[in-house]
N, CA and C atoms as an extended XYZ file, in Angstrom:
294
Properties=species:S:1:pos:R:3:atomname:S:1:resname:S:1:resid:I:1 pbc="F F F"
N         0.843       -1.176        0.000 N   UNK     1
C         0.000        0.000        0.000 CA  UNK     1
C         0.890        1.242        0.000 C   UNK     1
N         0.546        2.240       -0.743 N   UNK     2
C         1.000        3.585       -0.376 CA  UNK     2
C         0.684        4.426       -0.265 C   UNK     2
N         0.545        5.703        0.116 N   UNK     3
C         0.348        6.589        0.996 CA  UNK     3
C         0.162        7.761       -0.217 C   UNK     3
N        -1.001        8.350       -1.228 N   UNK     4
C        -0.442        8.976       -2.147 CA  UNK     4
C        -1.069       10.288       -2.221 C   UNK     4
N        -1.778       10.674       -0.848 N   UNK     5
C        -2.010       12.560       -0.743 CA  UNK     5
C        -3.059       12.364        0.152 C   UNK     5
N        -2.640       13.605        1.333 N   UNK     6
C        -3.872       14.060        2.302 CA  UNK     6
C        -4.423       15.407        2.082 C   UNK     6
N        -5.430       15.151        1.566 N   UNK     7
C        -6.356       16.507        1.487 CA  UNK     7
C        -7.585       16.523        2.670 C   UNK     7
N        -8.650       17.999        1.938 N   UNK     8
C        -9.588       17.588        3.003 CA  UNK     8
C       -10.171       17.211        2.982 C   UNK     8
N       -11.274       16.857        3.739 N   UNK     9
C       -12.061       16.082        3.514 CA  UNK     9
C       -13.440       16.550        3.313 C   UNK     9
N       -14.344       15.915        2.314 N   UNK    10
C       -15.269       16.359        1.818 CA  UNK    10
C       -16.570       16.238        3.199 C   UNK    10
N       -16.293       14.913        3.643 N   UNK    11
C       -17.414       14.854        5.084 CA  UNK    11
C       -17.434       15.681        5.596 C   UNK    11
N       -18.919       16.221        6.223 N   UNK    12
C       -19.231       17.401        6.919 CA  UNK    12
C       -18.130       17.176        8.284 C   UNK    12
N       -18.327       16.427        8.750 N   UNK    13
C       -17.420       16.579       10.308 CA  UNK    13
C       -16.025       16.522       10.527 C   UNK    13
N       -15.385       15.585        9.451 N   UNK    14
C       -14.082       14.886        9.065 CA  UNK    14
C       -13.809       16.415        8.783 C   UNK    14
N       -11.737       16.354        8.999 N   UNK    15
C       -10.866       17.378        9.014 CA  UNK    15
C       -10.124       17.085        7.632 C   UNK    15
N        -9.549       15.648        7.754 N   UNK    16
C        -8.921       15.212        6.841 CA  UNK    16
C        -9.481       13.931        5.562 C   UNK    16
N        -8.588       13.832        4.555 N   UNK    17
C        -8.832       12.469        3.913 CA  UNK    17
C        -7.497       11.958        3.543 C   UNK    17
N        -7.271       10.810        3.494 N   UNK    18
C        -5.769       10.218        3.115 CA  UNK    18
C        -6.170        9.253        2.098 C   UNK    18
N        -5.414        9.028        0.983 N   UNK    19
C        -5.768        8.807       -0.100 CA  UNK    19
C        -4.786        7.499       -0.688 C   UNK    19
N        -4.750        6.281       -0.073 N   UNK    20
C        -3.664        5.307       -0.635 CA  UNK    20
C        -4.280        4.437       -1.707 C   UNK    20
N        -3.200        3.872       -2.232 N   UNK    21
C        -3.058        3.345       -3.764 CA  UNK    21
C        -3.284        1.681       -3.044 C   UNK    21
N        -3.840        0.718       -3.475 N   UNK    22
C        -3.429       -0.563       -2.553 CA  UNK    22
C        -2.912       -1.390       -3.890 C   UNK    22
N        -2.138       -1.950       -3.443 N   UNK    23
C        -1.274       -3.155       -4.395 CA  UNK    23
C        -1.752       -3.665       -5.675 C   UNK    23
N        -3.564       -3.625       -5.664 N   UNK    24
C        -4.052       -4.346       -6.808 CA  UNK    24
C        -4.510       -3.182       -7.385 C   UNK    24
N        -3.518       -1.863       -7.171 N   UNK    25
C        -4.078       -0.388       -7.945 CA  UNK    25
C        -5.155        0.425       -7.469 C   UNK    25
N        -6.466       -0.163       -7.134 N   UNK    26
C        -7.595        0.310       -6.299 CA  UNK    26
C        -7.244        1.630       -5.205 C   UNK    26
N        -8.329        2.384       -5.421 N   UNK    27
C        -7.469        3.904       -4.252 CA  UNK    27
C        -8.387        3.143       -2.880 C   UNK    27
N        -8.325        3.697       -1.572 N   UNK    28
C        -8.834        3.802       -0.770 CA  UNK    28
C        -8.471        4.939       -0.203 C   UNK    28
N       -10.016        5.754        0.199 N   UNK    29
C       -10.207        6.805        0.773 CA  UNK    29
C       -10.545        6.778        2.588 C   UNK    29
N        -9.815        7.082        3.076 N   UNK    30
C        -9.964        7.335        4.801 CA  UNK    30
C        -9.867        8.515        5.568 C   UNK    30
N       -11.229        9.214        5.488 N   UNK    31
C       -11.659       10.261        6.579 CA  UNK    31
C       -11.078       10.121        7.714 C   UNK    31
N       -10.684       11.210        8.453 N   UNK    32
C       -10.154       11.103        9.923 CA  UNK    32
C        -9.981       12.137       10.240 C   UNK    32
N        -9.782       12.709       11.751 N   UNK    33
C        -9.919       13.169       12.481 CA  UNK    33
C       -11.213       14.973       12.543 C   UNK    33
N       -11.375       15.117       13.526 N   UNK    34
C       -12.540       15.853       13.911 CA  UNK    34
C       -12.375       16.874       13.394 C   UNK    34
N       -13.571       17.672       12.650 N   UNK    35
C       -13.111       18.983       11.607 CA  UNK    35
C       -12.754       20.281       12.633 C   UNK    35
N       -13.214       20.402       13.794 N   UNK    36
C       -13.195       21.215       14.566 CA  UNK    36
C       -13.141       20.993       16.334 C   UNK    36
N       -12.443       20.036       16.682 N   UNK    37
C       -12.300       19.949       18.183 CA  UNK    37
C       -11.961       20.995       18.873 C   UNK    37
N       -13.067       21.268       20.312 N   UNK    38
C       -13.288       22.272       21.342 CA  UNK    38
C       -11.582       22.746       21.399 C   UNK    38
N       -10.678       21.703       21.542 N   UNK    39
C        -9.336       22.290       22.001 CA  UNK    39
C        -8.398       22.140       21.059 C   UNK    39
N        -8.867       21.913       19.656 N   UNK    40
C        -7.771       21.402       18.937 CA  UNK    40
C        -7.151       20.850       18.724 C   UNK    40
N        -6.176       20.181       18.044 N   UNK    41
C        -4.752       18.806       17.925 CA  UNK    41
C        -3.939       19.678       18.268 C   UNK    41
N        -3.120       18.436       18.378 N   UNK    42
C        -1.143       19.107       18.145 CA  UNK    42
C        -0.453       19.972       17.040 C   UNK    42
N        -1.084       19.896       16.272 N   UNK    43
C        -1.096       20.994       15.914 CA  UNK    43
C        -1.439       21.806       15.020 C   UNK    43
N        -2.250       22.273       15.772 N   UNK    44
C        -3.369       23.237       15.782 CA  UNK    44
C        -2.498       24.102       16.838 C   UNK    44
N        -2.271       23.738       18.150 N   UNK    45
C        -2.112       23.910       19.598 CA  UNK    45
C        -0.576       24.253       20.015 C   UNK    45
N         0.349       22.955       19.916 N   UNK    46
C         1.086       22.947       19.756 CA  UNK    46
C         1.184       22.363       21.944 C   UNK    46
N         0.139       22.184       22.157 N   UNK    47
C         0.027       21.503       23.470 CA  UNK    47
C         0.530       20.382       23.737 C   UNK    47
N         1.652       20.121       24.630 N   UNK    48
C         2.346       18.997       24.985 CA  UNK    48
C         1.533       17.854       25.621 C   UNK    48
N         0.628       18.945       26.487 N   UNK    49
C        -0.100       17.534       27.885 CA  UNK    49
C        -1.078       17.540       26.989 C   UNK    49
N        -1.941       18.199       25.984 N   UNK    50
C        -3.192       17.898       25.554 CA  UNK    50
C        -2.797       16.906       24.378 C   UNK    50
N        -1.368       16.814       23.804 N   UNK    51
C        -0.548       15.427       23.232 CA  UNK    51
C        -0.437       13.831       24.188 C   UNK    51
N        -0.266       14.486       24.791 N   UNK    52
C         0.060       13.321       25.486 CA  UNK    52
C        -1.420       12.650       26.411 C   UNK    52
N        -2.107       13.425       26.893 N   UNK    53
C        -3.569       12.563       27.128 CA  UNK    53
C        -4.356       12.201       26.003 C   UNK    53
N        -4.283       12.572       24.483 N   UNK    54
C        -4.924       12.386       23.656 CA  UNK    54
C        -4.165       11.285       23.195 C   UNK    54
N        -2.780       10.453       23.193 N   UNK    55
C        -2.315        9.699       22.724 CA  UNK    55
C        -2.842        8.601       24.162 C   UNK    55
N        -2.421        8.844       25.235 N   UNK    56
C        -3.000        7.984       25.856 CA  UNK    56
C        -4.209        7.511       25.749 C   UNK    56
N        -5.146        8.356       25.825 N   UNK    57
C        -6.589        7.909       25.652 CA  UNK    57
C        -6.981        7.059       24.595 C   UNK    57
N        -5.664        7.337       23.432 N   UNK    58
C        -6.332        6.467       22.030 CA  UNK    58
C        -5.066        5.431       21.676 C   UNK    58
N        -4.565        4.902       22.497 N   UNK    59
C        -3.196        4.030       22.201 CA  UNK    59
C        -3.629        2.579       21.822 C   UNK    59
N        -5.010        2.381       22.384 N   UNK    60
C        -5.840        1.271       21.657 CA  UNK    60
C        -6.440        1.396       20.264 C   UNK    60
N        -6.429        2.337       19.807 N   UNK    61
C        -6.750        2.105       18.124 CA  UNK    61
C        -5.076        1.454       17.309 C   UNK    61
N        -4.562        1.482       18.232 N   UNK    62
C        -2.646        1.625       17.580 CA  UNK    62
C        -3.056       -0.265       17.092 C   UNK    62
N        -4.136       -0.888       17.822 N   UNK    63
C        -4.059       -2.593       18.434 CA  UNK    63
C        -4.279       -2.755       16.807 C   UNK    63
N        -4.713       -2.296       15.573 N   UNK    64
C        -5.307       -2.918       14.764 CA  UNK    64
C        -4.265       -3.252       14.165 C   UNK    64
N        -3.216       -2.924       13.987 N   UNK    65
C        -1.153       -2.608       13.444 CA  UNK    65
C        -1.767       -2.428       11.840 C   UNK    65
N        -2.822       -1.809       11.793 N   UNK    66
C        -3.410       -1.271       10.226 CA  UNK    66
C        -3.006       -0.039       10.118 C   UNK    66
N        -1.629        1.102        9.870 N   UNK    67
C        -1.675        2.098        9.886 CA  UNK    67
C        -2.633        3.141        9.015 C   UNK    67
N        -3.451        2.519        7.998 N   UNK    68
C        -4.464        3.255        6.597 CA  UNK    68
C        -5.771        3.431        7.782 C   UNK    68
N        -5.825        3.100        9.191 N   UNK    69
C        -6.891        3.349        9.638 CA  UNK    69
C        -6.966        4.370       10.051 C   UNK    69
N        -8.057        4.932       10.556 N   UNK    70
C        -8.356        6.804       11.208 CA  UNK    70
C        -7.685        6.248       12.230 C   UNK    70
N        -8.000        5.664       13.248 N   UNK    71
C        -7.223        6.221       14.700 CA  UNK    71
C        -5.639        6.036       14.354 C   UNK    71
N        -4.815        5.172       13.361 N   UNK    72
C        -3.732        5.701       13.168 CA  UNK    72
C        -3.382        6.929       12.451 C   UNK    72
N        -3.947        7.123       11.642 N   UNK    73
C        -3.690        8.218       10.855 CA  UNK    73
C        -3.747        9.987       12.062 C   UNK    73
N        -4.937        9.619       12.941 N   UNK    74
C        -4.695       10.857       14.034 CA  UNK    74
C        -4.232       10.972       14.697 C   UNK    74
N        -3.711        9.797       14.953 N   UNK    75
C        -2.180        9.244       16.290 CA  UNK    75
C        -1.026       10.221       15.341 C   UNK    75
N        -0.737        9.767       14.546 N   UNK    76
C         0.278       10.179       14.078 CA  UNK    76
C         0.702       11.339       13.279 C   UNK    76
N        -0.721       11.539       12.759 N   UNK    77
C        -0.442       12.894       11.711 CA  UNK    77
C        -0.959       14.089       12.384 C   UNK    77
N        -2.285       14.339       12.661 N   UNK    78
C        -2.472       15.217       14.070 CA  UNK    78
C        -2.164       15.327       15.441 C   UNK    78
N        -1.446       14.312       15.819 N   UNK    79
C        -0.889       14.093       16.974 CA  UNK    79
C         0.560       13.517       17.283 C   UNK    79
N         0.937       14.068       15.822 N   UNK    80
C         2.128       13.584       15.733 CA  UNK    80
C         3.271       14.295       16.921 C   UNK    80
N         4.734       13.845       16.614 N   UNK    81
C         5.789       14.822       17.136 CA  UNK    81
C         6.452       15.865       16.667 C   UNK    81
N         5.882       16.115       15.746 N   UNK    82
C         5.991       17.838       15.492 CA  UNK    82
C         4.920       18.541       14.915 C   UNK    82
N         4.787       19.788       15.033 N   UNK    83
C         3.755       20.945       15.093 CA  UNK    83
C         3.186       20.919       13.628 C   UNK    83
N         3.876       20.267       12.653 N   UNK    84
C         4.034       20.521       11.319 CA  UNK    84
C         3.315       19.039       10.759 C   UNK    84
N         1.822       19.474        9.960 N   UNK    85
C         1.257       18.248        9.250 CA  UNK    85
C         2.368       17.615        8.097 C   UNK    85
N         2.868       19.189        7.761 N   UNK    86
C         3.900       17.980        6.297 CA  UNK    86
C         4.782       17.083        7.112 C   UNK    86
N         5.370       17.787        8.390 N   UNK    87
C         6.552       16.533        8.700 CA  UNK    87
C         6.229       15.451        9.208 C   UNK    87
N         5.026       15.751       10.143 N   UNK    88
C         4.173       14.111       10.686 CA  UNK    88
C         4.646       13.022        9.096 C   UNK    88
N         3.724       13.613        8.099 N   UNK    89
C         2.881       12.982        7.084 CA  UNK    89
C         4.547       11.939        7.047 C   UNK    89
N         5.200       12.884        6.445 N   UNK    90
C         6.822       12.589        6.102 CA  UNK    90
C         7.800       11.198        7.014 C   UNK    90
N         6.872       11.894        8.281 N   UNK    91
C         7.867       10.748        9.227 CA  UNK    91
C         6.397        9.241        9.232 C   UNK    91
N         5.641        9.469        9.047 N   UNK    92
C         4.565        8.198        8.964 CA  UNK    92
C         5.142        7.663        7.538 C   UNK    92
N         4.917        8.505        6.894 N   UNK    93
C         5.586        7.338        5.532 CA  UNK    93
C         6.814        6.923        5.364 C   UNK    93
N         7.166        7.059        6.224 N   UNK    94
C         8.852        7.015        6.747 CA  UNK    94
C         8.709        5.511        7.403 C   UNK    94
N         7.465        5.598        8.615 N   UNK    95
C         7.847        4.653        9.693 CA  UNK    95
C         6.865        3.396        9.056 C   UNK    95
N         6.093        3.468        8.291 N   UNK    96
C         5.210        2.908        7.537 CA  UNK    96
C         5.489        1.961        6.405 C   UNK    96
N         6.358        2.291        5.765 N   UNK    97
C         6.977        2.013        4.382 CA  UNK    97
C         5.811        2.231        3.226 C   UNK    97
N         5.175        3.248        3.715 N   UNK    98
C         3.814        3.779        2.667 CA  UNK    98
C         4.248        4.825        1.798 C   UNK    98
């Protein structure tokens, strides 16, 4: 699978869409994360503890080891370790081999 552009997303609530290619050519489209949360992501925020209880709280979506899913995709790209969506994106397809 690979990893081949995050735009936004057309769903009313959804923030994002991630857009991978899968092996037999076929795209798959995956909505994720909240278009507008009360406190924002990482960055949005740039909040360390509101990083770190939001990764705790969701370290069980990590169980599916499917990274093309929403709760990975917001683990890592909105809640990534740096402030910056391009470099998340960069270091997931990095850690991914997507």
């Amino acid at each position: 699978m690979k990893l081949l552009k995050i735009e936004k997303s057309s769903r009313l609530n959804k923030r994002l869409v991630a857009i991978f290619e899968k092996d037999n050519g076929k795209l798959k489209k995956v909505h994720f994360g909240l278009k507008n949360p009360k406190k924002g992501t990482y960055i949005d925020t740039g909040d360390k503890e509101l990083r770190k209880n939001y990764r705790t709280r969701h370290q069980r979506d990590l169980k599916t080891k499917d990274p093309s899913r929403p709760g990975y995709l917001s683990y890592y790209l909105l809640w990534g370790d740096s402030k910056s969506l391009k470099e998340n994106i960069k270091s997931y397809k990095k850690q991914f081999n997507l």
